[in-house]
Short mmCIF file of the C-alpha atoms (twelve columns), coordinates in Angstrom:
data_MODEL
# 
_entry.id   MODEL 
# 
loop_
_atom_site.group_PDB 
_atom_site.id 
_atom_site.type_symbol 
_atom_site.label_atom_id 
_atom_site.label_alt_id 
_atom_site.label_comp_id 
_atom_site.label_asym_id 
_atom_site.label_seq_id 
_atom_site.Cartn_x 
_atom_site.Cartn_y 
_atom_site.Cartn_z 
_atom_site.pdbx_PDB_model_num 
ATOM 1   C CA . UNK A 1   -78.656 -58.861 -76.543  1 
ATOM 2   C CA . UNK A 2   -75.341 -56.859 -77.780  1 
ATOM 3   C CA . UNK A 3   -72.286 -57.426 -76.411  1 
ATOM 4   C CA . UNK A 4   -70.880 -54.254 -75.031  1 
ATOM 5   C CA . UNK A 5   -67.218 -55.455 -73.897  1 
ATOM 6   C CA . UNK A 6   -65.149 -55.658 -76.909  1 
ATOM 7   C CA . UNK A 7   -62.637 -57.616 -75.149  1 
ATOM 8   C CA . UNK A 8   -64.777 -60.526 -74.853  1 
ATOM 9   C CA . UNK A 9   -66.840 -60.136 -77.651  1 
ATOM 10  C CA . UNK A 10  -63.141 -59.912 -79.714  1 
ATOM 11  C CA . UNK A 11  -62.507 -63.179 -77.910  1 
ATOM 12  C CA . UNK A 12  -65.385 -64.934 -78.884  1 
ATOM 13  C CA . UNK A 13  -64.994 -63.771 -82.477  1 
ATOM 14  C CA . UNK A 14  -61.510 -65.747 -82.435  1 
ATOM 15  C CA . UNK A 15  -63.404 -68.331 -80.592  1 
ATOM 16  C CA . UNK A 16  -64.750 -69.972 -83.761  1 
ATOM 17  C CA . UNK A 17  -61.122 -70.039 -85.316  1 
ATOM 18  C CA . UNK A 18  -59.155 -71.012 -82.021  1 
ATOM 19  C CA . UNK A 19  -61.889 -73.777 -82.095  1 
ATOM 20  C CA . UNK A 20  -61.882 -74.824 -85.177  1 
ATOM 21  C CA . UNK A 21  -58.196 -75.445 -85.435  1 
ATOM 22  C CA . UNK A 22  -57.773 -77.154 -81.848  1 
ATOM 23  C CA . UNK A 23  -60.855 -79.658 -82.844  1 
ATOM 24  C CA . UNK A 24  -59.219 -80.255 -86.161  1 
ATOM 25  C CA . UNK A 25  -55.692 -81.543 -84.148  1 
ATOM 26  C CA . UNK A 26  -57.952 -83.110 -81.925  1 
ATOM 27  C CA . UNK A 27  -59.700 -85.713 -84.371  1 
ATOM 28  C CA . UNK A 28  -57.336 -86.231 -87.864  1 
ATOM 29  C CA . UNK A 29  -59.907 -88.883 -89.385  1 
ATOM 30  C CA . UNK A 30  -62.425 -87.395 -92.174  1 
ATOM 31  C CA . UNK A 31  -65.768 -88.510 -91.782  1 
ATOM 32  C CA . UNK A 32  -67.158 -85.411 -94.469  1 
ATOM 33  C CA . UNK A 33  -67.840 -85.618 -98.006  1 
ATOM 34  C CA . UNK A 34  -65.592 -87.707 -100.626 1 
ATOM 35  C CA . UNK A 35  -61.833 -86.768 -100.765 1 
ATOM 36  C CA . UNK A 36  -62.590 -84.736 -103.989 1 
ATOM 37  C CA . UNK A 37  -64.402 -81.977 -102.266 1 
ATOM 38  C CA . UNK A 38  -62.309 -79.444 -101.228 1 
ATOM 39  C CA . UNK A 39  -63.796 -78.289 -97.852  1 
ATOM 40  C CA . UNK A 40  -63.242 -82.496 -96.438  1 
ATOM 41  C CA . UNK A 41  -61.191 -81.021 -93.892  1 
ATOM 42  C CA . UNK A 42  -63.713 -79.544 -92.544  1 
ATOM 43  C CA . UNK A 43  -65.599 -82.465 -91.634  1 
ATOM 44  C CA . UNK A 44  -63.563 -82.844 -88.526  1 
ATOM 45  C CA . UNK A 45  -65.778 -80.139 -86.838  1 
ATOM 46  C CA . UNK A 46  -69.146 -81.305 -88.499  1 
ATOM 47  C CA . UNK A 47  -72.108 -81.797 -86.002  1 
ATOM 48  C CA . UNK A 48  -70.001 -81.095 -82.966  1 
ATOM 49  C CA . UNK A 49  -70.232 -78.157 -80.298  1 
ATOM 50  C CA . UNK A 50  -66.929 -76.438 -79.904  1 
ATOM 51  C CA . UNK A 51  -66.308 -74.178 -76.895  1 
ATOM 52  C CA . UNK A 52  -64.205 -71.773 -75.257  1 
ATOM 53  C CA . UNK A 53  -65.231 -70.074 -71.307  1 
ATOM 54  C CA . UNK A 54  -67.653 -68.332 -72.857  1 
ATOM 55  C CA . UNK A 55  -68.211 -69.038 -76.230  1 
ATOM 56  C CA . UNK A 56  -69.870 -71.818 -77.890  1 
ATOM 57  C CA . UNK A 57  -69.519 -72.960 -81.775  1 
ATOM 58  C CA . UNK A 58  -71.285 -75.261 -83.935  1 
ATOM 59  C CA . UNK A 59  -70.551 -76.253 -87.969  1 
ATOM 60  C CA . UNK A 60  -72.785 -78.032 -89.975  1 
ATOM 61  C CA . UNK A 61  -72.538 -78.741 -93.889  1 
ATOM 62  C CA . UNK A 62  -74.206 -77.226 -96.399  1 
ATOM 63  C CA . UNK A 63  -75.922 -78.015 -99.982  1 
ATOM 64  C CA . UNK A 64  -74.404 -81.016 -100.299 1 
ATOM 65  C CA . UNK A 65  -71.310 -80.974 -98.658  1 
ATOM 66  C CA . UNK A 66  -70.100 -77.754 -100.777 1 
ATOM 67  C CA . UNK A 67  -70.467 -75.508 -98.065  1 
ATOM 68  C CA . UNK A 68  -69.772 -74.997 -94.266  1 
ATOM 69  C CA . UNK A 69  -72.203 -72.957 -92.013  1 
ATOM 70  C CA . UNK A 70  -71.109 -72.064 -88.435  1 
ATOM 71  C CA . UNK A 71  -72.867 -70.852 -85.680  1 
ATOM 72  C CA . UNK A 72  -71.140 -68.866 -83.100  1 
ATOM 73  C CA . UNK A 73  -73.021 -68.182 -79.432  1 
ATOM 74  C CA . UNK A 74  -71.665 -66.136 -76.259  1 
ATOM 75  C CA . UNK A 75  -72.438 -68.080 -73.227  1 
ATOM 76  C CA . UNK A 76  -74.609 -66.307 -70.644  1 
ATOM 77  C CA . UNK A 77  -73.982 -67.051 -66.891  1 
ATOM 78  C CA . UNK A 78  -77.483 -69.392 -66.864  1 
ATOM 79  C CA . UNK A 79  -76.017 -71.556 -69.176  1 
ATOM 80  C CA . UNK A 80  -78.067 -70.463 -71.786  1 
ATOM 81  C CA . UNK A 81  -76.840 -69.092 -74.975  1 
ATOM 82  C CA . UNK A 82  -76.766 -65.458 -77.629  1 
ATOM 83  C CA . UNK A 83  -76.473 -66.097 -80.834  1 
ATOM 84  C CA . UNK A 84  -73.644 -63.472 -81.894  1 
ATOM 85  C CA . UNK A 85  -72.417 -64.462 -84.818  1 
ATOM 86  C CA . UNK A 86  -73.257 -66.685 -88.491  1 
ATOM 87  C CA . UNK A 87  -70.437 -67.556 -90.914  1 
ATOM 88  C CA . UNK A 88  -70.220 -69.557 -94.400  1 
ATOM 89  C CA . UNK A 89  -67.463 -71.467 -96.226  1 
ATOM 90  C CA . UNK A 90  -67.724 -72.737 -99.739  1 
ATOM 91  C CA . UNK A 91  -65.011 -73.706 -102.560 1 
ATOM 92  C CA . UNK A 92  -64.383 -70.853 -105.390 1 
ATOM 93  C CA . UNK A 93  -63.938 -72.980 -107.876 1 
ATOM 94  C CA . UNK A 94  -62.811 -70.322 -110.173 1 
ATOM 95  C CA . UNK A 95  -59.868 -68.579 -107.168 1 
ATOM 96  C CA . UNK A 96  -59.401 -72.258 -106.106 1 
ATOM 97  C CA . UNK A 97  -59.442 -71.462 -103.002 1 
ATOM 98  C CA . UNK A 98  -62.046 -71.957 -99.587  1 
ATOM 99  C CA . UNK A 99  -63.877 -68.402 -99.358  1 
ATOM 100 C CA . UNK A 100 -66.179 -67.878 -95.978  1 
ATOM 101 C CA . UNK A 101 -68.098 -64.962 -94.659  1 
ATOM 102 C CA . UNK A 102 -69.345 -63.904 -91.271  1 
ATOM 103 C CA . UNK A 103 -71.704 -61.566 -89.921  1 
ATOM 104 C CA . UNK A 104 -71.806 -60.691 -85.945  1 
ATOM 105 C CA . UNK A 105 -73.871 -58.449 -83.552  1 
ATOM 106 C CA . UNK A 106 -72.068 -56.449 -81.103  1 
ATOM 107 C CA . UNK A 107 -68.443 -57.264 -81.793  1 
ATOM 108 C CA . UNK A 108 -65.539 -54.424 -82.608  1 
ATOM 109 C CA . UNK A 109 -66.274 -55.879 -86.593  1 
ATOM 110 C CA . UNK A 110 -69.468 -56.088 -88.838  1 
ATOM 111 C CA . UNK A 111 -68.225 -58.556 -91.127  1 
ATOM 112 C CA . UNK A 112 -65.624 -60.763 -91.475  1 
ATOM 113 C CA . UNK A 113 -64.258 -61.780 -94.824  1 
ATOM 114 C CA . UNK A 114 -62.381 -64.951 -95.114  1 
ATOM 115 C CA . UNK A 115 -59.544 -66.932 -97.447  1 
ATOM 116 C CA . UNK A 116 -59.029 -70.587 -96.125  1 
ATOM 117 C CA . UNK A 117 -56.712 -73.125 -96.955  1 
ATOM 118 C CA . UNK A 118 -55.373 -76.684 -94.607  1 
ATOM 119 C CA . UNK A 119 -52.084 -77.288 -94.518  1 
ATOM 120 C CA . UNK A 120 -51.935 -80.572 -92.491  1 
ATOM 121 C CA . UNK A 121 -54.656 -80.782 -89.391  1 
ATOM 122 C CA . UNK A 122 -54.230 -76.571 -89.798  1 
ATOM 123 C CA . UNK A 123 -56.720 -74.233 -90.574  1 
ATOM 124 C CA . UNK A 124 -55.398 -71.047 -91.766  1 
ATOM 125 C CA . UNK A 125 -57.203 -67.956 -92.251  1 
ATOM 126 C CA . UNK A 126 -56.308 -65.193 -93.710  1 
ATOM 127 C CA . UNK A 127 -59.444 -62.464 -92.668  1 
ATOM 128 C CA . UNK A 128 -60.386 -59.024 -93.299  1 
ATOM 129 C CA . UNK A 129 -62.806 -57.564 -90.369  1 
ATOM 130 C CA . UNK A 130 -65.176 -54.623 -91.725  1 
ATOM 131 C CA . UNK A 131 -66.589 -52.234 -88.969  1 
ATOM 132 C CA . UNK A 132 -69.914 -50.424 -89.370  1 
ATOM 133 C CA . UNK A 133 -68.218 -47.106 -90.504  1 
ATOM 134 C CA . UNK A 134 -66.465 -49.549 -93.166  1 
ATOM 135 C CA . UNK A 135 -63.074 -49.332 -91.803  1 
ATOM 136 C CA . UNK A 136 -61.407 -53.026 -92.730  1 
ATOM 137 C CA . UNK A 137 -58.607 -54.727 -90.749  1 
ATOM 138 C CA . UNK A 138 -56.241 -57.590 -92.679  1 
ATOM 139 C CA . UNK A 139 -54.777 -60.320 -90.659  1 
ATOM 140 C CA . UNK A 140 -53.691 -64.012 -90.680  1 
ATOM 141 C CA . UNK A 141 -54.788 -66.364 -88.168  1 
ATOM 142 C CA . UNK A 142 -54.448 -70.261 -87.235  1 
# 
């Protein structure tokens, strides 16, 4: 199933974000990897289910603990759910920074490319959204 109405599907793409940064307020003790791995903060969405009306989003570690995969689904009226979009974290240890990646299926963008960084319980994204004509969009987001 595509999603035709780019309001919602634009809302469910900021779902995973809006998400993400509520659940990290939401629960400040790190239960991830050890302290030296840069992505820890993450571990305050690790193995949950994180949703909006319509949206549903789920994070899970990667090799290791040096990555962060995410899951994001549109919520049909049944209860059931579309996957509609897949995104990855991991540590460039060479930019030192958190890089991440997403792909979706019937949103306004393609691909999302991602710069991450915590300040505090704050996720902060700074994202460039590529359409399928290849026509990229900067903005910030926490």
């Amino acid at each position: 199933m595509i999603l035709r109405n780019t309001s919602r599907a634009a809302a469910i793409a900021l779902g995973v974000i809006v998400a993400t940064a509520g659940a990290l307020q939401a629960n400040p003790e790190p239960q991830g990897p050890t302290a030296d791995n840069p992505l820890e903060s993450f571990s305050r969405v690790i193995g949950g289910t994180w949703s909006t009306a319509d949206s549903a989003h789920t994070f899970a570690w990667g090799l290791e603990g040096r990555s962060v995969t995410a899951n994001s689904y549109y919520l049909q009226e049944d209860g059931s759910r579309v996957l509609v979009g897949q995104g990855f974290w991991y540590w460039d240890p060479e930019a030192k920074i958190i890089k991440g990646i997403s792909v979706s299926e019937g949103m306004p963008h393609d691909l999302i490319e991602m710069r991450s960084r915590f300040e505090g319980n704050t996720l902060i994204n700074e994202l460039r959204a590529i359409d399928a004509e290849g026509a990229a969009a900067s903005h910030a987001e926490t």
